[in-house]
C-alpha atoms as an extended CHARMM CRD file, in Angstrom:
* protein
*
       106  EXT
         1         1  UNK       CA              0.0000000000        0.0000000000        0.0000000000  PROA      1               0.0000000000
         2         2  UNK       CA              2.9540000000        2.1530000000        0.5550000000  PROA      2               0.0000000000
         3         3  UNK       CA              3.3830000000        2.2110000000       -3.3330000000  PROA      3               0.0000000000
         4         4  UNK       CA              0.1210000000        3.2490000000       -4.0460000000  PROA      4               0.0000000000
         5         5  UNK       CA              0.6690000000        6.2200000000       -1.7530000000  PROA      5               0.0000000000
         6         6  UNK       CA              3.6290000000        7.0350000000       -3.0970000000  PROA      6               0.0000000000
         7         7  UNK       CA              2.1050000000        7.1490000000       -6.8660000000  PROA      7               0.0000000000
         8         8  UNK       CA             -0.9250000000        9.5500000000       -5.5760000000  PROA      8               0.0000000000
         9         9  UNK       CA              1.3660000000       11.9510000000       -3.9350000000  PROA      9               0.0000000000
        10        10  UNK       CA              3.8610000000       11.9390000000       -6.9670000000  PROA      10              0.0000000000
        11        11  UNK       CA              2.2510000000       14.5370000000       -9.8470000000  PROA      11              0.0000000000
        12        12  UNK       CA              4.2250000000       12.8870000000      -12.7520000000  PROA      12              0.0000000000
        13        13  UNK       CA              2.4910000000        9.1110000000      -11.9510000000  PROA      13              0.0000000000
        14        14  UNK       CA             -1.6230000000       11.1020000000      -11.5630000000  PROA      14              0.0000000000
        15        15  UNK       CA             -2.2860000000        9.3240000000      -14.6740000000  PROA      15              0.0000000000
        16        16  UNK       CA             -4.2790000000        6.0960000000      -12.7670000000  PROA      16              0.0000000000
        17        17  UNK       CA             -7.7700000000        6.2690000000      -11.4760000000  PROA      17              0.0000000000
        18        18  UNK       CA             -8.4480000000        2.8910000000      -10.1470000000  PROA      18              0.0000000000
        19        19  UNK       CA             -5.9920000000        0.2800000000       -8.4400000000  PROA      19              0.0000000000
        20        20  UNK       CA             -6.4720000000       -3.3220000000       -7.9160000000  PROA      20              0.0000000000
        21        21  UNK       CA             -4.6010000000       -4.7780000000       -5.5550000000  PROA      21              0.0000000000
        22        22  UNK       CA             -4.0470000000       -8.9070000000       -5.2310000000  PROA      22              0.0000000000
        23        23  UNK       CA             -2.5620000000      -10.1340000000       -2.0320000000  PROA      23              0.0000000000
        24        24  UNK       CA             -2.3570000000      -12.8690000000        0.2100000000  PROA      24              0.0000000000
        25        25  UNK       CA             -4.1880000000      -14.3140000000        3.7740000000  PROA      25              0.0000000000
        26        26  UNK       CA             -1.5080000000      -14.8160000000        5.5260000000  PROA      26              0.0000000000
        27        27  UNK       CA              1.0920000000      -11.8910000000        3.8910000000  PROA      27              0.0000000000
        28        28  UNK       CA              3.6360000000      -14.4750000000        2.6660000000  PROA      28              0.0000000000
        29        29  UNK       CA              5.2430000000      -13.2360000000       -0.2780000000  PROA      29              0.0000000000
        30        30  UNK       CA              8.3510000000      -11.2200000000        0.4380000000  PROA      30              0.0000000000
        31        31  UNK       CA             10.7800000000       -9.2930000000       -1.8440000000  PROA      31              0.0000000000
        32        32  UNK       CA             12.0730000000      -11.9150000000       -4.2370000000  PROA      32              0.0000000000
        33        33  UNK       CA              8.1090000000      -13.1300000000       -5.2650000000  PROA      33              0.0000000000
        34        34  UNK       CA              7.0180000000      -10.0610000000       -5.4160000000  PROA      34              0.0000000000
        35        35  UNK       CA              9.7060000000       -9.1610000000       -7.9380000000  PROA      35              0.0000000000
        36        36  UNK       CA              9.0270000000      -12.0440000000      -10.0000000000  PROA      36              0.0000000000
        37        37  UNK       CA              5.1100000000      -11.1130000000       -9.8130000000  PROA      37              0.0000000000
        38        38  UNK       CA              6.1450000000       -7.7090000000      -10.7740000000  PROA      38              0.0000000000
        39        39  UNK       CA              8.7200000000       -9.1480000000      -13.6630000000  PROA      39              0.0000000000
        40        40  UNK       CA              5.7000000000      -11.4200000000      -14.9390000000  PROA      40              0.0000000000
        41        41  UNK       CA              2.8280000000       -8.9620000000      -14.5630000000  PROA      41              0.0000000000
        42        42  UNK       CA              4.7500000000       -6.2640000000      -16.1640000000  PROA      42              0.0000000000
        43        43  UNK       CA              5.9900000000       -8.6640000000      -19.4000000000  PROA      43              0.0000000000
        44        44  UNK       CA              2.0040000000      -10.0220000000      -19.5010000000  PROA      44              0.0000000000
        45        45  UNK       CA              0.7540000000       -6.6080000000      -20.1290000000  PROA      45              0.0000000000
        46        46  UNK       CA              3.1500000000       -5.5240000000      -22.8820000000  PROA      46              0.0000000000
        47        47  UNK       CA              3.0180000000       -8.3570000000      -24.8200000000  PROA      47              0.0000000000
        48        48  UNK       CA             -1.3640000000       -7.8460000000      -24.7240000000  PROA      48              0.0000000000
        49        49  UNK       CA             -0.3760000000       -4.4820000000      -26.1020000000  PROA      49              0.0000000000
        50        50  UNK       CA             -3.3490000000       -2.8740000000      -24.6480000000  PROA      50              0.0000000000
        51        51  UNK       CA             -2.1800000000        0.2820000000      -22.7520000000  PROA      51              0.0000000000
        52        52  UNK       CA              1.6370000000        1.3970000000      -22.6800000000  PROA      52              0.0000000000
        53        53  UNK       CA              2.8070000000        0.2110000000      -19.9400000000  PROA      53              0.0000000000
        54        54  UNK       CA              4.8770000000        3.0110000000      -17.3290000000  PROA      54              0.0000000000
        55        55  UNK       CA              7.6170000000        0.9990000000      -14.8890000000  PROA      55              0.0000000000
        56        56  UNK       CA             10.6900000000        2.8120000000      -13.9840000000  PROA      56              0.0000000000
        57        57  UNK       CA             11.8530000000       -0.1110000000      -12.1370000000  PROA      57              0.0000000000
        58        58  UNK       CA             13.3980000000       -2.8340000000      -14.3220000000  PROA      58              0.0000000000
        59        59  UNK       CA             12.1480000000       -5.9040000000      -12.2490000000  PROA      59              0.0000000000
        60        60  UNK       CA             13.7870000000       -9.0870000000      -12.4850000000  PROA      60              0.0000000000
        61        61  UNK       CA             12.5720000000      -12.7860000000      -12.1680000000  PROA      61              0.0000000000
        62        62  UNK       CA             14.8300000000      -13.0050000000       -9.4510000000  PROA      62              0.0000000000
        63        63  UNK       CA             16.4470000000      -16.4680000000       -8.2480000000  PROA      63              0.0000000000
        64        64  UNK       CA             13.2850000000      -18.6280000000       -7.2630000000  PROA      64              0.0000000000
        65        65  UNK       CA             12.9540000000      -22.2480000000       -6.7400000000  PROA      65              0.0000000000
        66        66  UNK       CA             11.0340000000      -24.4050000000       -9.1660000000  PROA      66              0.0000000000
        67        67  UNK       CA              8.5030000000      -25.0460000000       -6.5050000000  PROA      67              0.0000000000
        68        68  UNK       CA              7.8110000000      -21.1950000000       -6.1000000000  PROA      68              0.0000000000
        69        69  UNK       CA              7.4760000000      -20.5510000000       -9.3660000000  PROA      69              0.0000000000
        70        70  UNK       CA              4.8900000000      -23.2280000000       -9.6720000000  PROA      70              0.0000000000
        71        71  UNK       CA              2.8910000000      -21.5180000000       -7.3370000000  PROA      71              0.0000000000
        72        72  UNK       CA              3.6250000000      -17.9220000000       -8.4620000000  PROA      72              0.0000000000
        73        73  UNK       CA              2.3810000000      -18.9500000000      -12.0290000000  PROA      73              0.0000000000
        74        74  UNK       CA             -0.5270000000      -20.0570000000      -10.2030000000  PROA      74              0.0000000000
        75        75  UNK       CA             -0.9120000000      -16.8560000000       -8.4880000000  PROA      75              0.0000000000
        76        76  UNK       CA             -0.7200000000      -14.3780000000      -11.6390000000  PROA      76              0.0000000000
        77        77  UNK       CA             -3.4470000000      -17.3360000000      -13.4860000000  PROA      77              0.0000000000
        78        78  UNK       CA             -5.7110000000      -16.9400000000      -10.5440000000  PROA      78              0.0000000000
        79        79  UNK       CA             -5.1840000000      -13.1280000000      -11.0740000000  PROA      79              0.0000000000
        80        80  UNK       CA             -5.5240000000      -12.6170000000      -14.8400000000  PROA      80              0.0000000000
        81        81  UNK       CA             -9.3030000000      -14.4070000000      -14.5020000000  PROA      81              0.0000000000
        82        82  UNK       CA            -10.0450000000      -12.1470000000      -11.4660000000  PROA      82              0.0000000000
        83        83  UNK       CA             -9.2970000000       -9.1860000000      -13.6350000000  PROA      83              0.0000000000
        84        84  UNK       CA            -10.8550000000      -10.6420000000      -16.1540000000  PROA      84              0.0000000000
        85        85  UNK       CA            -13.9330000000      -11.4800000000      -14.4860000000  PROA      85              0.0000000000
        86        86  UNK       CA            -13.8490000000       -7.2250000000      -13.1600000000  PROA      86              0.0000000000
        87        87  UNK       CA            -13.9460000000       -6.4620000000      -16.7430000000  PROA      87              0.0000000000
        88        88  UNK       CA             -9.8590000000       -5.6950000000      -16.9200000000  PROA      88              0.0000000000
        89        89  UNK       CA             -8.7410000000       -7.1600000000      -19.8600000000  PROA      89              0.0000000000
        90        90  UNK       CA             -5.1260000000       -5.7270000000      -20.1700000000  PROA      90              0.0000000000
        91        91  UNK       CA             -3.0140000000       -9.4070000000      -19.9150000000  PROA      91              0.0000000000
        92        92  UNK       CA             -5.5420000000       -9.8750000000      -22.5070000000  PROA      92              0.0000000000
        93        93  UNK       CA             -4.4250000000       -9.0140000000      -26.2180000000  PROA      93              0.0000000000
        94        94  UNK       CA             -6.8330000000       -7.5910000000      -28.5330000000  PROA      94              0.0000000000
        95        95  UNK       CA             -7.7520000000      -10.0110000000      -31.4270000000  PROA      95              0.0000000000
        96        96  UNK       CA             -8.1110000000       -8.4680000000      -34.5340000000  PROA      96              0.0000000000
        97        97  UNK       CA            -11.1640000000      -10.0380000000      -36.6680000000  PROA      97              0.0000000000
        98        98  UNK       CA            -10.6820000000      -12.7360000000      -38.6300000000  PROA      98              0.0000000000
        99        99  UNK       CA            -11.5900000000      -12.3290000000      -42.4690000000  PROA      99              0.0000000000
       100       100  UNK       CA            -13.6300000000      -15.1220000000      -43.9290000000  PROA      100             0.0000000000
       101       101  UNK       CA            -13.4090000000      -15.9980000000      -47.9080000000  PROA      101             0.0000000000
       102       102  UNK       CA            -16.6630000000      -16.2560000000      -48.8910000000  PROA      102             0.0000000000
       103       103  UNK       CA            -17.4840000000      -18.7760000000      -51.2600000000  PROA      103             0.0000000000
       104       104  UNK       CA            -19.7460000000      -17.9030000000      -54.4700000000  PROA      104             0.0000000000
       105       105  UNK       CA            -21.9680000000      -20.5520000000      -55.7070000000  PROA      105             0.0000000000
       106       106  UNK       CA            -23.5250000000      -20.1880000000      -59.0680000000  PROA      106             0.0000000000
């Protein structure tokens, strides 16, 4: 939450309205998975291509074990269908329609 803060008081980041926030019950990610959720989140919402995406801080996947990554991959899928679901669709790209040949009988 101290982030969030931080953007609101700062006049060159008063470009957001909303903020979602995704945490955990029992507080349990520390720096390193929050880094890699920040890494992943980050990379998922440039590739959709959706809204330029603003990060000054370059963050890394970090050094996690396979195991945590399991379960941070887990995390971010649980995430993208929650935001999703709220009617955020920016891990989501945007699809560009498909043209169909049509076929002319005579």
């Amino acid at each position: 939450m101290n982030r969030l803060q931080e953007h609101k008081r700062n006049s060159d980041k008063d470009y957001w309205m909303e903020a979602i926030v995704f945490t955990t019950s029992n507080n349990s990610f520390g720096p390193t998975e929050i880094s890699y959720l920040e890494n992943r989140f980050c990379n998922l919402a440039i590739e959709a291509n959706r809204y330029d995406v603003k990060n000054s801080n370059d963050p890394t996947l970090g050094n996690i074990t396979e195991e945590k990554e399991s379960e941070m991959e887990e995390f971010i899928d649980y995430a993208k269908v929650i935001m999703g679901t709220l009617g955020h669709k920016l891990f989501e790209p945007i699809s560009k329609p498909v043209l169909k040949n049509k076929m002319i009988c005579r």
